[in-house]
VOTI-929679 format. One record per residue: residue in three letters; x, y, z of N, C-alpha, C, O in turn. Coordinates in steps of 0.1 Angstrom, whole numbers, padded with zeros to 4 digits, always signed. Example, Ala and Ser with C-alpha at 12.3 -4.5 7.8 and 13.67 -1.06 7.14 Angstrom:
2
ALA+0132-0057+0078+0123-0045+0078+0132-0033+0078+0142-0033+0085/SER+0128-0022+0071+0137-0011+0071+0129+0000+0079+0134+0011+0080/
END
This chain:
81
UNK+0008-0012+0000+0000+0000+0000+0009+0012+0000+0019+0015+0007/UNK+0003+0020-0009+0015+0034-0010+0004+0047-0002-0007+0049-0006/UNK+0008+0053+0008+0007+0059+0009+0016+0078+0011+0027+0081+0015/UNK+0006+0087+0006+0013+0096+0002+0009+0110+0012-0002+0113+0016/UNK+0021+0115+0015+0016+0126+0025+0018+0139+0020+0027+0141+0012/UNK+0009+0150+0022+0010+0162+0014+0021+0171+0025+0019+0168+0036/UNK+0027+0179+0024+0037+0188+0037+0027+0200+0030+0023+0201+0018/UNK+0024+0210+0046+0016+0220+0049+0026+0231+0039+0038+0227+0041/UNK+0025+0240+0032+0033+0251+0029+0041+0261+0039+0034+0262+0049/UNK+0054+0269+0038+0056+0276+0048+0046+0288+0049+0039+0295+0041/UNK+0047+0290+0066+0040+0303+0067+0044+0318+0063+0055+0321+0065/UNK+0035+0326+0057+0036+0339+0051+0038+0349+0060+0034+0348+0072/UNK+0045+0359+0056+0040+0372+0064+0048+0372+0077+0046+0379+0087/UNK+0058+0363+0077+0063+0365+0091+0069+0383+0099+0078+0391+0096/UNK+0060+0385+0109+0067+0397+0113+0065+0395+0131+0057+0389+0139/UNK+0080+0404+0133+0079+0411+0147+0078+0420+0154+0087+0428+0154/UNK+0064+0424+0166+0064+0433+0169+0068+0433+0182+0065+0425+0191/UNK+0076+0442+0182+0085+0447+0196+0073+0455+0209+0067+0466+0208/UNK+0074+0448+0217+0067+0448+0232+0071+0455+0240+0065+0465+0244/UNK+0083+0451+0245+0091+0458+0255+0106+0455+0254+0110+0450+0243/UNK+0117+0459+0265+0128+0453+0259+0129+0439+0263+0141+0436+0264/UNK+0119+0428+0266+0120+0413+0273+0108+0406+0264+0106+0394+0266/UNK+0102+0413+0255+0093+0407+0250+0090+0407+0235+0089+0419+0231/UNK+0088+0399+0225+0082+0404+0216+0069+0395+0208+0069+0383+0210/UNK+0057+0401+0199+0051+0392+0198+0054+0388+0185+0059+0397+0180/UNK+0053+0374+0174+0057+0367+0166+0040+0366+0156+0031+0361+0162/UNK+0039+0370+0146+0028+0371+0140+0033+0363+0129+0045+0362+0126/UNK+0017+0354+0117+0024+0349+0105+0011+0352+0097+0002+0358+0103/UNK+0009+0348+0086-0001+0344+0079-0001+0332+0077+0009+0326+0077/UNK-0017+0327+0073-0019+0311+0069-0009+0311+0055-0009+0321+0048/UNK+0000+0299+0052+0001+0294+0042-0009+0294+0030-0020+0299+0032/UNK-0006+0291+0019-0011+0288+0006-0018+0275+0014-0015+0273+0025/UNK-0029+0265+0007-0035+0255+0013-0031+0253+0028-0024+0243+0031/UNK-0037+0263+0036-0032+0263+0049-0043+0256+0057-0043+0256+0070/UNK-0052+0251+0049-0063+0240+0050-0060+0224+0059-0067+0216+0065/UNK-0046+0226+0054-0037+0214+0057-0032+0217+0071-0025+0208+0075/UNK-0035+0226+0080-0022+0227+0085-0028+0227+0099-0037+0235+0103/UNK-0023+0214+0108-0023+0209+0122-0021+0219+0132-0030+0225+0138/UNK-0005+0222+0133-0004+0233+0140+0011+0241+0135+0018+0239+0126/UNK+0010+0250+0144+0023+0256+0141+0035+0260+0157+0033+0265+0168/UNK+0047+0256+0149+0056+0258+0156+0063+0266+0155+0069+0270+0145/UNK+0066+0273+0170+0079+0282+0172+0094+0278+0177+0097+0270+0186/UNK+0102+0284+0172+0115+0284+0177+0125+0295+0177+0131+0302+0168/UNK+0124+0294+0190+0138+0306+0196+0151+0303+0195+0154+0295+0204/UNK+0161+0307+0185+0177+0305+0193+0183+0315+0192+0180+0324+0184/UNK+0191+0315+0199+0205+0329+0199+0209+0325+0186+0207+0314+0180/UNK+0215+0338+0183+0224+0340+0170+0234+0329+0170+0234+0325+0158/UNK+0242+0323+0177+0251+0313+0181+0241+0300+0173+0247+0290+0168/UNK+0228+0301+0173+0227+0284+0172+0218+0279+0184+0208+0274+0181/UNK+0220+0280+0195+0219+0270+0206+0202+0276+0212+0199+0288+0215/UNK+0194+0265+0212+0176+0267+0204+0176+0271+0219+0184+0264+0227/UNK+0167+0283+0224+0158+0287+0237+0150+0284+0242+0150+0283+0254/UNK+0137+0278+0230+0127+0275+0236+0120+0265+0217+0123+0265+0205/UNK+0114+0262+0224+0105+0255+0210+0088+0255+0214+0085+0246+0222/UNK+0078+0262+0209+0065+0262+0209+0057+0255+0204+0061+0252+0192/UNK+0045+0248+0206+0039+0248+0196+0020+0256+0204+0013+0257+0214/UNK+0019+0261+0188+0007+0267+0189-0002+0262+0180-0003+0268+0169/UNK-0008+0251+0183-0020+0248+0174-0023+0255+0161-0015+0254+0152/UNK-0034+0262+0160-0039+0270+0149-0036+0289+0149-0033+0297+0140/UNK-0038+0291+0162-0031+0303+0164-0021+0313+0153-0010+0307+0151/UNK-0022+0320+0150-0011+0328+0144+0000+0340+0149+0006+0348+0142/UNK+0000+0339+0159+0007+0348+0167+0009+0340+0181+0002+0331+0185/UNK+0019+0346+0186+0029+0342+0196+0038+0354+0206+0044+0364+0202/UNK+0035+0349+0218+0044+0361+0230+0054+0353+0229+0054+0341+0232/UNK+0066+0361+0225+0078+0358+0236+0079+0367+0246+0077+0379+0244/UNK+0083+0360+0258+0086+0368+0271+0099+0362+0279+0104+0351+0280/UNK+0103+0373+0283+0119+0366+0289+0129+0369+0283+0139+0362+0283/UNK+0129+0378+0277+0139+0376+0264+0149+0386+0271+0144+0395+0278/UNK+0164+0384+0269+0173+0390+0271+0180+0399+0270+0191+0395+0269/UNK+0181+0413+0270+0184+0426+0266+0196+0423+0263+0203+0417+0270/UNK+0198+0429+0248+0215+0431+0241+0215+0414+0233+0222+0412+0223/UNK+0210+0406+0235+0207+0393+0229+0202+0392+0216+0190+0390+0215/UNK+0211+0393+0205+0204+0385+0190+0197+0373+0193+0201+0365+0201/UNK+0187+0372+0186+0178+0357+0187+0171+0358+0170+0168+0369+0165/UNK+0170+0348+0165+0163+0341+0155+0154+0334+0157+0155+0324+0164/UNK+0141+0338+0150+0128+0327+0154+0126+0324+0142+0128+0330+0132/UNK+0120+0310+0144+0115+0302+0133+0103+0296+0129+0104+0285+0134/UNK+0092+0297+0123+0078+0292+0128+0076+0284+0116+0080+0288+0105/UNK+0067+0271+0116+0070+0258+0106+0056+0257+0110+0051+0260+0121/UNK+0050+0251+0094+0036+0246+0099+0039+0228+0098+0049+0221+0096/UNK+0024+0225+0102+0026+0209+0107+0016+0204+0102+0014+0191+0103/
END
């Protein structure tokens, strides 16, 4: 039996809006056939590489980070599922 799996498209529109200096919120748009899509995942790491935190937010399109480090580069990543 062959079965075939479709992968969700990446999410659009990624932006960040700056909160305070410890916080920021993480917004996306649905994907292209975003019909598909389980949930979605966040990921924090420093500029270095080494991951902070890993989220997941169901259907949601936006996301708090809080905690965040003053003078700290970080890269976030958000993947649908």
């Amino acid at each position: 039996m062959l079965y075939k799996t479709v992968l969700p498209a990446v999410p659009k529109d990624v932006s960040i809006e700056h909160i305070n200096y410890t916080a920021v919120r993480v917004g996306w748009s649905m994907p292209e056939f975003g019909d598909t899509v389980i949930a979605y995942h966040v990921e924090l790491s420093t500029s270095d590489g080494n991951v902070v935190t890993r989220i997941s937010s169901s259907k949601e399109r936006s996301l708090l980070l809080a905690h965040l480090q003053p003078n700290i580069e970080y890269r976030v990543r958000v993947q649908a599922e």
